[in-house]
C-alpha positions as CSV (number, residue, x, y, z in Angstrom):
1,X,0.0,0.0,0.0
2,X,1.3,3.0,-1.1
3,X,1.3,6.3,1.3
4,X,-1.2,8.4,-0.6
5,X,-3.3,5.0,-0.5
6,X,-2.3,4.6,3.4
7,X,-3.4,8.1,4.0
8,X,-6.3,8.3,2.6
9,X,-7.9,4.6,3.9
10,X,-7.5,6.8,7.5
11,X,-9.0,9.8,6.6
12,X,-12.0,7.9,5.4
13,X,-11.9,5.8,8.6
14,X,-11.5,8.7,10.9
15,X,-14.5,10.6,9.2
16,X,-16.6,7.3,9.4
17,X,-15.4,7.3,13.2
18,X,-16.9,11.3,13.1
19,X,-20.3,10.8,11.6
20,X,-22.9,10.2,14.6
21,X,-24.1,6.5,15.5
22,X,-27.9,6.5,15.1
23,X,-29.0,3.0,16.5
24,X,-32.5,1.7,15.2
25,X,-32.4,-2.2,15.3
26,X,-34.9,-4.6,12.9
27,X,-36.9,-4.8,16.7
28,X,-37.3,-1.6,17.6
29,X,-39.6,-1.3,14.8
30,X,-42.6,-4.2,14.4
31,X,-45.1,-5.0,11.8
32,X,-48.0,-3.1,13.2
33,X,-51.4,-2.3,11.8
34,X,-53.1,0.7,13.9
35,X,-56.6,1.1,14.0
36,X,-57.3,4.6,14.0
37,X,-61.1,5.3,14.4
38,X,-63.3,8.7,14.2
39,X,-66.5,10.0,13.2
40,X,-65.9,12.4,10.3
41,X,-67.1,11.3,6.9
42,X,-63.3,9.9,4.4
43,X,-64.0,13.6,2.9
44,X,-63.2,15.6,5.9
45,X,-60.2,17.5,7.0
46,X,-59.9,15.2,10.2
47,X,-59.8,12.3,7.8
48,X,-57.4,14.2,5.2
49,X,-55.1,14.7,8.7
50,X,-55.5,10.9,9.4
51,X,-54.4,9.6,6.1
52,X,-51.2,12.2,6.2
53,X,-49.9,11.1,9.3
54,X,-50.5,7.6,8.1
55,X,-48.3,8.4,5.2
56,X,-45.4,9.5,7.0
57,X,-45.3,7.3,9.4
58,X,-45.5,4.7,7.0
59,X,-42.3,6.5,5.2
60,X,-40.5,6.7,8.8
61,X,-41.0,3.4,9.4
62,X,-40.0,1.7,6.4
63,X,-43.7,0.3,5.6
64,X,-43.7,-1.5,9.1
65,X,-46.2,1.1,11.1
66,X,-49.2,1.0,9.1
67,X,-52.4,3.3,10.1
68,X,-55.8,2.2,9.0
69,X,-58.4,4.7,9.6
70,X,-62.2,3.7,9.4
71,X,-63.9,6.8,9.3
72,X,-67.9,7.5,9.5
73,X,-68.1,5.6,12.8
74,X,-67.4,2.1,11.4
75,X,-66.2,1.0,14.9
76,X,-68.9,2.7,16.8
77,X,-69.9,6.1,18.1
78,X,-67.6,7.8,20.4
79,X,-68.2,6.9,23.6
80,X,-67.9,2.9,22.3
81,X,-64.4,3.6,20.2
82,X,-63.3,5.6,23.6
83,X,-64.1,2.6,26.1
84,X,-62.2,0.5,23.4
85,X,-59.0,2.6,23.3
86,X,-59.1,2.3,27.4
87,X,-59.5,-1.1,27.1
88,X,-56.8,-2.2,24.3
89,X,-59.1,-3.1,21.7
90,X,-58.8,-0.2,19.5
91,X,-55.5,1.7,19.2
92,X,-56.0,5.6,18.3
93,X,-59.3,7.6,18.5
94,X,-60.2,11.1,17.2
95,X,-62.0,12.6,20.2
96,X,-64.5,15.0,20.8
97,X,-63.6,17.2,23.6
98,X,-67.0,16.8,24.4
99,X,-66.8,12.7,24.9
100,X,-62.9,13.3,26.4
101,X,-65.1,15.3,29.2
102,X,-67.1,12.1,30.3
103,X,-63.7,10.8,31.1
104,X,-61.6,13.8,32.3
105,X,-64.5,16.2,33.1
106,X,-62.1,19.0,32.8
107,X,-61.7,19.1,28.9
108,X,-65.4,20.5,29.1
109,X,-64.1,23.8,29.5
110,X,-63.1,23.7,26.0
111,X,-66.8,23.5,25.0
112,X,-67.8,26.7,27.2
113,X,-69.1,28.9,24.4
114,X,-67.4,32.0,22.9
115,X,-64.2,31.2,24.6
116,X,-62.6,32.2,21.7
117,X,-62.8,35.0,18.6
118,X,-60.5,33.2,16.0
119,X,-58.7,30.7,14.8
120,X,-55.5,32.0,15.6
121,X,-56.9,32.3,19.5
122,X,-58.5,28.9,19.5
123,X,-54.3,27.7,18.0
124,X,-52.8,29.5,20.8
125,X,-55.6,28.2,23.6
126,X,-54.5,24.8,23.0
127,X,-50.9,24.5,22.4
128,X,-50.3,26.5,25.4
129,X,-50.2,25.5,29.4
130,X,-53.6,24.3,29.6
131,X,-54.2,22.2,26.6
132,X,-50.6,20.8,27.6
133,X,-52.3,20.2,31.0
134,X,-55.1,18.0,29.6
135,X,-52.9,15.6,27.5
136,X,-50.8,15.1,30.9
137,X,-53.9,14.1,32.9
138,X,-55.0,11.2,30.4
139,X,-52.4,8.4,31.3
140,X,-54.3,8.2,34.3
141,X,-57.5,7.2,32.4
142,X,-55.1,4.9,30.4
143,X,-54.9,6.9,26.9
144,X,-51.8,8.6,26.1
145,X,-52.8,12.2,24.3
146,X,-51.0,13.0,21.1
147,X,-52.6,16.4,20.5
148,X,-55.3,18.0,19.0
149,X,-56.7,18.0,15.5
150,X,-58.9,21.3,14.8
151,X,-62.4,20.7,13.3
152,X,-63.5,24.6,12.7
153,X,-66.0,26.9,14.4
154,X,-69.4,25.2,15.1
155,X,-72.7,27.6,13.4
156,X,-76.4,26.9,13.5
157,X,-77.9,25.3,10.8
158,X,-81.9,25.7,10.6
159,X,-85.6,24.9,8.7
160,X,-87.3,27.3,9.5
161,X,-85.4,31.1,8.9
162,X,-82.2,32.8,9.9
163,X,-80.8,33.3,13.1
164,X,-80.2,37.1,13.1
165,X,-80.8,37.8,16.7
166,X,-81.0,36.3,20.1
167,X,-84.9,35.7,19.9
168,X,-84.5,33.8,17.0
169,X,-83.6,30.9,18.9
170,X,-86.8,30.9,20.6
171,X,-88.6,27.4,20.5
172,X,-85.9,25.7,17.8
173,X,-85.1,22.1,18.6
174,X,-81.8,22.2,17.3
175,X,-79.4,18.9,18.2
176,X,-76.3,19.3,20.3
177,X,-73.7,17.0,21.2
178,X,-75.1,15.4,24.2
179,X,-73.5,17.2,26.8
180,X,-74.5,19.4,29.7
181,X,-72.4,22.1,28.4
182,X,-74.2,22.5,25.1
183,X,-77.5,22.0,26.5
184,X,-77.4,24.5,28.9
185,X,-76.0,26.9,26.4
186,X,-79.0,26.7,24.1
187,X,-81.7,26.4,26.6
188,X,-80.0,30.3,27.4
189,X,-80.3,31.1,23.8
190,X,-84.4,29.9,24.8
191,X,-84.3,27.0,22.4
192,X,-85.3,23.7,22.8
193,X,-81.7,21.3,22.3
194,X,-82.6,18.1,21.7
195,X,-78.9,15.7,22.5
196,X,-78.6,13.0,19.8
197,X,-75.5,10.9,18.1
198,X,-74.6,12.1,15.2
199,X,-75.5,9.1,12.9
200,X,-79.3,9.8,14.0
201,X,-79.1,13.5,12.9
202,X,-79.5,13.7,9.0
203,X,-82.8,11.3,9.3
204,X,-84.2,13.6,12.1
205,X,-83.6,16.8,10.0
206,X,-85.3,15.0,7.2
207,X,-88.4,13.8,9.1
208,X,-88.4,17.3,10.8
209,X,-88.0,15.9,14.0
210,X,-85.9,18.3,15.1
211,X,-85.5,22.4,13.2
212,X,-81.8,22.3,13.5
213,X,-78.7,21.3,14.4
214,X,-75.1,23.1,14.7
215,X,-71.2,21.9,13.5
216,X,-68.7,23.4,11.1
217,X,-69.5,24.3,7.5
218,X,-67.4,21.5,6.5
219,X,-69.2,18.4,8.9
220,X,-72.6,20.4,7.6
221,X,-71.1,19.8,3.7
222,X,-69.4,16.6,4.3
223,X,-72.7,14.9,5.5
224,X,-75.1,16.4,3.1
225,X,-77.1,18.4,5.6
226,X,-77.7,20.7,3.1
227,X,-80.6,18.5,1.5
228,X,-82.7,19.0,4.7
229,X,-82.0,22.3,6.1
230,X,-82.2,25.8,4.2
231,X,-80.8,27.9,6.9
232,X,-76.8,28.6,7.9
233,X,-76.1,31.4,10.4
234,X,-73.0,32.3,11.4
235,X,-73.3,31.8,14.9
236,X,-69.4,31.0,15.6
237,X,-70.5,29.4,19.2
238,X,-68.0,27.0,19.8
239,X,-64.5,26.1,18.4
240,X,-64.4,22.4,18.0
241,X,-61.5,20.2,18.7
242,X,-60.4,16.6,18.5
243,X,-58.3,15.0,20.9
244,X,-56.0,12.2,19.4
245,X,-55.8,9.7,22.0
246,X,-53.7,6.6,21.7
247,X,-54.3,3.5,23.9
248,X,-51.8,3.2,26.9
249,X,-51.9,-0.2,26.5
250,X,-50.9,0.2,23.2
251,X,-48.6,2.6,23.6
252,X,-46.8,0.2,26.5
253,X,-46.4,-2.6,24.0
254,X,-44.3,-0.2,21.3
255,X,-40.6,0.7,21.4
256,X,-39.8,4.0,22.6
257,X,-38.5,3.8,18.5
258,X,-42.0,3.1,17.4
259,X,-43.4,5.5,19.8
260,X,-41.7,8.6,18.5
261,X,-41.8,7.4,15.2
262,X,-45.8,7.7,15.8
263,X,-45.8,10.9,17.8
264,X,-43.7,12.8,15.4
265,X,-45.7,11.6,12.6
266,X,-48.8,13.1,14.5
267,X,-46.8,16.5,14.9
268,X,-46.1,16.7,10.6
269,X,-49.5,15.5,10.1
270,X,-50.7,18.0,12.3
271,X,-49.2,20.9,10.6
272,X,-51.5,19.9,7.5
273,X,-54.7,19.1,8.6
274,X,-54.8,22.5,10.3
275,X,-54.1,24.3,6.8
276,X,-56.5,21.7,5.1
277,X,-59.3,23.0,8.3
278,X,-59.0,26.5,7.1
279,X,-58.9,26.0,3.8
280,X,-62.6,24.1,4.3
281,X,-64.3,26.5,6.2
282,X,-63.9,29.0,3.3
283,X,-65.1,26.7,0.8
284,X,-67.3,25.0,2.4
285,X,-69.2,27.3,2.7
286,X,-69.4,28.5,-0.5
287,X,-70.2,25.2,-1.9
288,X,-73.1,25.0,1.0
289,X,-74.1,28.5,-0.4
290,X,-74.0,27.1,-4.2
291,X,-76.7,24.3,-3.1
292,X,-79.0,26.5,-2.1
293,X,-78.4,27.2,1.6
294,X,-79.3,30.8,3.0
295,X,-76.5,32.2,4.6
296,X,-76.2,35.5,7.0
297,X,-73.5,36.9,9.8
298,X,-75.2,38.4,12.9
299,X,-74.9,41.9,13.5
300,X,-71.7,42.9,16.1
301,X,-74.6,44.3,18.7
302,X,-76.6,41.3,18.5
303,X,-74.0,38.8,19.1
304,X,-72.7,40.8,22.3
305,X,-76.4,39.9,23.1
306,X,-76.1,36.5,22.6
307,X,-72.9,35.9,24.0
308,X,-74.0,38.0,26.9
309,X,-76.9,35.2,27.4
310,X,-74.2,32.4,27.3
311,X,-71.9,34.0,30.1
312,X,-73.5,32.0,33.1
313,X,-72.9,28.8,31.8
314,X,-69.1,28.9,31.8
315,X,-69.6,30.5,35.5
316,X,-71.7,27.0,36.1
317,X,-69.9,24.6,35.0
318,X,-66.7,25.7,35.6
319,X,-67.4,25.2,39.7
320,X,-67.6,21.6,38.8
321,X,-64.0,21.4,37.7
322,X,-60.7,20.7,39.2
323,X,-60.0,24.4,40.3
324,X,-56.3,24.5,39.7
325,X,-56.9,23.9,36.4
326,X,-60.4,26.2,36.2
327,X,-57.5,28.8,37.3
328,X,-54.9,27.6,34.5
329,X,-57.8,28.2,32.3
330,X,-59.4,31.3,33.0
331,X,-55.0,32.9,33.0
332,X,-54.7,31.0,29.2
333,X,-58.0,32.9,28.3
334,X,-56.5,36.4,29.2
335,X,-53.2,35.5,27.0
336,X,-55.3,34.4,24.3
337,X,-58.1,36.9,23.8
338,X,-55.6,39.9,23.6
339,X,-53.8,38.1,20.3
């Protein structure tokens, strides 16, 4: 071996010696097929998120990891797909706040109405100390928490005219989530809220059953409701989240390789789904508007009104809730409404 040759086999073991040992063996990462379950229609922007991080984690993980979503409540409504995640028979669900509450009674606050004025607020609301809180607390009640997907400001949908003012509610049975929260909200509105699951909805607006109902443009789109009701007001009551919550059990049984694999995949995916969220409420309602639905904003002064009405039931429930937090709360709310 010559000395040029001599010198230049150490370089190129001295720079191999340099570059940084990143250790992933074949076990650290299994052939795993996780059953991720929600109950937004395949042409939603929770779905759209789903299938994202699906496809990078599938890219992290070499093809190993695989997500399948089932969508449109194919593995039950909520409250079954949640007692299936607790129990290790269903790995990831997409949450309602509203459902997370019957667990950990403190993610109601999140459904307390007008809490927030934007999208930007309702961002900053849950990436901060409190929504940080909540994820924390859910190991306990054996789900790990991998965030929050955004599903959009919730407005009332109607057959019988617009809502323009606070009397206008007067006497419409309009569905809500069943919840305390939402009921008491709309009986202080004066209407009549009838709770229901959401897979009973479209054939009670169709029968007239019920007047009404209230979600995001693109849930009222996504699920047709725009063949039984004429009228869409901009109401802006609630801003609706979904919590992402894995099964601890689940979770226990993955490499901590698999595990960050999974939660970093959530953070990418996350990133889109919000942009695909905005993106929706824009056009959904346009295309809701192009099949023949009657839109209108409420006047400034009249929605003081009817947020005014709603102010006791935050005061309400929020006595029912683990005070520290309550506290946590109420100090995120300051930071957030001056953004």
């Amino acid at each position: 071996m010559t000395r040029f040759t001599r010198r230049k086999v150490l370089a190129g073991a001295a720079a191999v010696a340099a570059m940084p040992v990143v250790r992933v063996y074949a076990q650290d990462v299994q052939e795993r097929t996780i059953r991720w379950g929600h109950l937004n229609n395949a042409d939603h922007p929770v779905s759209f998120g789903v299938k994202k991080v699906a496809e990078i984690l599938a890219a992290k993980s070499g093809g190993k990891l695989k997500i399948r979503e089932f969508p449109a409540s194919q593995l039950g409504n909520e409250m079954q797909m949640q007692s299936a995640v607790r129990g290790g028979t269903q790995e990831i669900i997409s949450a309602s706040t509203t459902s997370m509450a019957t667990v950990i009674k403190d993610f109601g606050a999140l459904d307390f109405p007008f809490i927030v004025g934007s999208v930007e607020q309702a961002e900053s609301l849950i990436l901060g100390a409190f929504g940080k809180a909540m994820l924390d607390a859910m190991p306990e009640k054996d789900m790990i928490g991998l965030g929050y997907l955004g599903l959009g400001f919730r407005n009332a949908t109607n057959s019988r005219g617009p809502i323009n003012k606070l009397e206008d509610f007067a006497g419409l049975k309009l569905r809500v989530i069943p919840n305390p929260v939402y009921l008491e909200t709309f009986k202080a509105f004066k209407a009549n809220p009838v709770p229901m699951n959401f897979g009973e909805v479209y054939t009670a607006l169709e029968t007239k059953t019920i007047d009404g109902q209230e979600n995001p443009y693109s849930v009222i789109l996504s699920n047709k409701f725009y063949e039984v009701q004429k009228f869409v007001s901009a109401t802006n009551h609630t801003y609706t989240w979904n919590v992402i919550a894995v099964s601890k059990k689940f979770w226990e049984s993955m490499s901590p390789t698999e595990q960050k694999m999974l939660r970093d995949s959530f953070l990418e995916g996350r990133d889109y789904q919000k942009q695909q969220t905005i993106a929706a409420a824009g056009k959904s309602l346009e295309e809701l508007k192009a099949k023949g639905m009657q839109f209108n904003e409420i006047a400034p002064a009249e929605m003081a009104r009817i947020r005014e009405a709603a102010r006791p039931v935050a005061d309400k429930f929020s006595a029912d809730l683990d005070q520290a937090r309550v506290t946590l709360f109420k100090s995120e709310l300051a930071r957030v409404q001056k953004l």
